[in-house]
C-alpha positions in Angstrom: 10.4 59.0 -11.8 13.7 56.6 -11.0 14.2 56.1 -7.4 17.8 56.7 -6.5 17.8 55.6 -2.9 16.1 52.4 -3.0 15.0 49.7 -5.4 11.6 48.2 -5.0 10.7 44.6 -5.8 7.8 43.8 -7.1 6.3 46.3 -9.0 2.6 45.5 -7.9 1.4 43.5 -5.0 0.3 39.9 -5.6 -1.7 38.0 -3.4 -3.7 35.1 -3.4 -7.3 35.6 -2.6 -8.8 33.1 -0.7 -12.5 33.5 1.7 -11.7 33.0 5.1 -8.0 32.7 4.8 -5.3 35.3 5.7 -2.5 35.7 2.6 0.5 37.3 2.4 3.0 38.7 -0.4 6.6 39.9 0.2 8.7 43.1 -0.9 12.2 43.9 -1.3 13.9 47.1 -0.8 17.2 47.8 -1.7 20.0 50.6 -0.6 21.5 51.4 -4.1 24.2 54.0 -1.9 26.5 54.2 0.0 24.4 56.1 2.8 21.9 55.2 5.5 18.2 55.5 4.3 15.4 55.2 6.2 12.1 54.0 4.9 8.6 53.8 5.9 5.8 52.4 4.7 2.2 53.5 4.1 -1.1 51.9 2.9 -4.5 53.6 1.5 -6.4 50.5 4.0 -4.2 49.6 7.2 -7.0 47.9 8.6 -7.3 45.4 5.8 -3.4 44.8 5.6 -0.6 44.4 8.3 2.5 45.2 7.4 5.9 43.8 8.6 8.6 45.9 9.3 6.1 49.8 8.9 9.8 51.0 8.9 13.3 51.0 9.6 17.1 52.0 8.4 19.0 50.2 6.0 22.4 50.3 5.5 24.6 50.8 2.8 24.5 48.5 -0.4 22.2 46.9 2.5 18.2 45.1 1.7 14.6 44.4 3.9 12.1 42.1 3.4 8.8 43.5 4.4 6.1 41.5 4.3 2.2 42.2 3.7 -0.6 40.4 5.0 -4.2 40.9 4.2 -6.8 39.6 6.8 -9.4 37.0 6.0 -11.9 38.1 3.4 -15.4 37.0 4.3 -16.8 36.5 1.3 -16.6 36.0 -2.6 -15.9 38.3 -5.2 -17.2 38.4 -8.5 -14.2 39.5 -9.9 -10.3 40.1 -8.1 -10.8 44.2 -9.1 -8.8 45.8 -5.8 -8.2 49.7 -5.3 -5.8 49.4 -2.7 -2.1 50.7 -3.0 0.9 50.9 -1.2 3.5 54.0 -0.7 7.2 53.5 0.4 9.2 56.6 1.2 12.8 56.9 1.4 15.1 59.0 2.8 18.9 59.8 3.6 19.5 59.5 7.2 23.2 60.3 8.9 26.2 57.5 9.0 25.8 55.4 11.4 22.0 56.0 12.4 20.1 53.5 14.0 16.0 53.5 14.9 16.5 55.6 17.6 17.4 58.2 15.4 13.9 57.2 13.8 12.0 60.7 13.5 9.0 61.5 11.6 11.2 64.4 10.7 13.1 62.6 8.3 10.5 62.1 6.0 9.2 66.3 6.3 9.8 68.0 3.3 12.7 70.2 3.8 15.1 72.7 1.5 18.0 70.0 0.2 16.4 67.4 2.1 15.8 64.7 -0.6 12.4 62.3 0.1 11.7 59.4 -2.5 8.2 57.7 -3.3 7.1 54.3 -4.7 3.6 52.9 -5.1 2.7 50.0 -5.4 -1.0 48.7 -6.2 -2.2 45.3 -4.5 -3.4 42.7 -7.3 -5.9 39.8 -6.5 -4.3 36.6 -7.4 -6.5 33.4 -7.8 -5.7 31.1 -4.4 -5.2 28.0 -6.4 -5.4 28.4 -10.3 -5.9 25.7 -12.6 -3.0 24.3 -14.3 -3.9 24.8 -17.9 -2.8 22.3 -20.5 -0.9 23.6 -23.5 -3.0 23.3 -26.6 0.1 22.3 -28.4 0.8 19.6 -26.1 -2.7 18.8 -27.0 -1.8 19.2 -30.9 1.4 17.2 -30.7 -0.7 14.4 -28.7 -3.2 13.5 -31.4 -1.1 12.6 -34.2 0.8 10.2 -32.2 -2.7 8.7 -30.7 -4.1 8.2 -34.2 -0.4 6.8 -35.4 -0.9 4.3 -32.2 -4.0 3.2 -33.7 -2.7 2.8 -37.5 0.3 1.0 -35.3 -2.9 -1.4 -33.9 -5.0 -1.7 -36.4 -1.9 -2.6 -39.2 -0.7 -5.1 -36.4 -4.5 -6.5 -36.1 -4.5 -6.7 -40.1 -1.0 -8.8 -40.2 -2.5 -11.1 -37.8 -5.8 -11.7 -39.7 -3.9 -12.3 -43.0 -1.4 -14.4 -41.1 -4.1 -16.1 -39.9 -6.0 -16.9 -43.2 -2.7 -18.1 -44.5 -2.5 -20.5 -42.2 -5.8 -22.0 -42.4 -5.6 -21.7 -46.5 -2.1 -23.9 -46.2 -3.7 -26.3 -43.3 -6.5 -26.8 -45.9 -4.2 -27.3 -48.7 -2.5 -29.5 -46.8 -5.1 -31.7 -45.9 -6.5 -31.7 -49.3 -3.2 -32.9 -50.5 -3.4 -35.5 -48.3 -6.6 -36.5 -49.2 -5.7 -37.1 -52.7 -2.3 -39.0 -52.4 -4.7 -41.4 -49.9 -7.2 -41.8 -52.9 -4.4 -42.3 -55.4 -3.1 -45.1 -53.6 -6.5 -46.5 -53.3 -7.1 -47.0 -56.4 -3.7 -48.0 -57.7 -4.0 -51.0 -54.9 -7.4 -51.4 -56.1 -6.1 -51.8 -59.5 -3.2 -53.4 -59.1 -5.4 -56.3 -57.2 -7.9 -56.3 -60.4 -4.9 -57.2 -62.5 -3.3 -60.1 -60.3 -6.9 -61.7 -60.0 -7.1 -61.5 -63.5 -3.8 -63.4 -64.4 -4.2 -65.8 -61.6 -7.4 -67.2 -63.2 -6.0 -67.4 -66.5 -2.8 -69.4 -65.5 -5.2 -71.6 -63.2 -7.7 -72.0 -66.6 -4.3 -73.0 -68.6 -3.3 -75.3 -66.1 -6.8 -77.1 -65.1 -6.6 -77.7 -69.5 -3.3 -79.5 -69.7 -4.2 -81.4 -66.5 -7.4 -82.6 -68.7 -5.6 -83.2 -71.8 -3.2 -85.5 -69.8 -5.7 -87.5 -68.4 -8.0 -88.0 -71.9 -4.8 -89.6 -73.4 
């Protein structure tokens, strides 16, 4: 059934259950008219809750903030299972009424006189849930970690073969090197055979006209 006096916000009652620790939870009620309403409201365990404002008058196109506290629980549950439940009547009250025009009357069921209920069950809520990760975050995350390591491991195989480049054209190099030095060592060595060769045939020649000179 649609309310038509007031709107109610939540549906349920949320709260955080915590041992040893007093929570609370909020409600809003809302005067959808253009009357005075008066509201009050109940609980199936008012020694377990207190409950801030029990009642009042709102005015029109007017809202309340009532506010629901649940005293310390003393110990753990197993599960956050809860049976308790919340009733807010409504009612039309005259123009211009304030709490002194309060009565428990208002809320008696009379011929024409129209009396609107809500209820509202409490929920347990975990005090301080854990955050949980999306597994798609998760999903998306791995590719790009395995890419980072192709990245890595490309970069770590460009540096190797960099690397062996390097000492293959340092070894070249020094082969080359090694070569051109032999190269000229044995074109000096040769070229020195030749000149000693020719320098003891012109000195033969010339030590055999000196003799032939001095026999005549």
């Amino acid at each position: 059934m649609s309310s038509t006096l007031l709107r109610v916000s939540p549906s349920e009652l949320k709260i955080p259950y915590e041992v040893k620790r007093q929570r609370s939870c909020c409600m809003q009620l809302i005067n959808k008219t253009d009357k005075y309403v008066a509201f009050k409201v109940k609980t199936t365990n008012p020694r377990k809750y207190s409950v801030r404002h029990t009642c009042g008058i709102l005015l029109p196109r007017s809202s309340c903030s009532v506010t629901v506290t649940m005293q310390a629980p003393k110990e753990m549950q197993l599960d956050y299972h809860c049976k308790d439940k919340f009733l807010v009547q409504s009612a039309v009250a005259r123009d211009g009424a304030t709490m002194r025009d309060f009565v428990p009357e208002l809320f008696t069921r009379a011929p024409g006189r129209l009396i609107e209920e809500f209820k509202l069950r409490v929920v347990y809520i975990a005090a301080n849930p854990p955050s949980p990760v999306p597994e798609e975050a998760e999903e998306e995350d791995a590719p790009a970690a395995l890419e980072e390591m192709g990245c890595v491991a490309k970069k770590s195989s460009a540096f190797d073969a960099e690397s062996r480049l390097r000492s293959e054209d340092n070894s070249g190099l020094k082969l080359s090197c090694t070569e051109e030095l032999l190269s000229e060592a044995r074109s000096s060595q040769q070229g020195f055979s030749v000149m000693f060769v020719l320098f003891v045939f012109m000195s033969s020649v010339f030590i055999g006209h000196l003799m032939k000179h001095i026999k005549v």
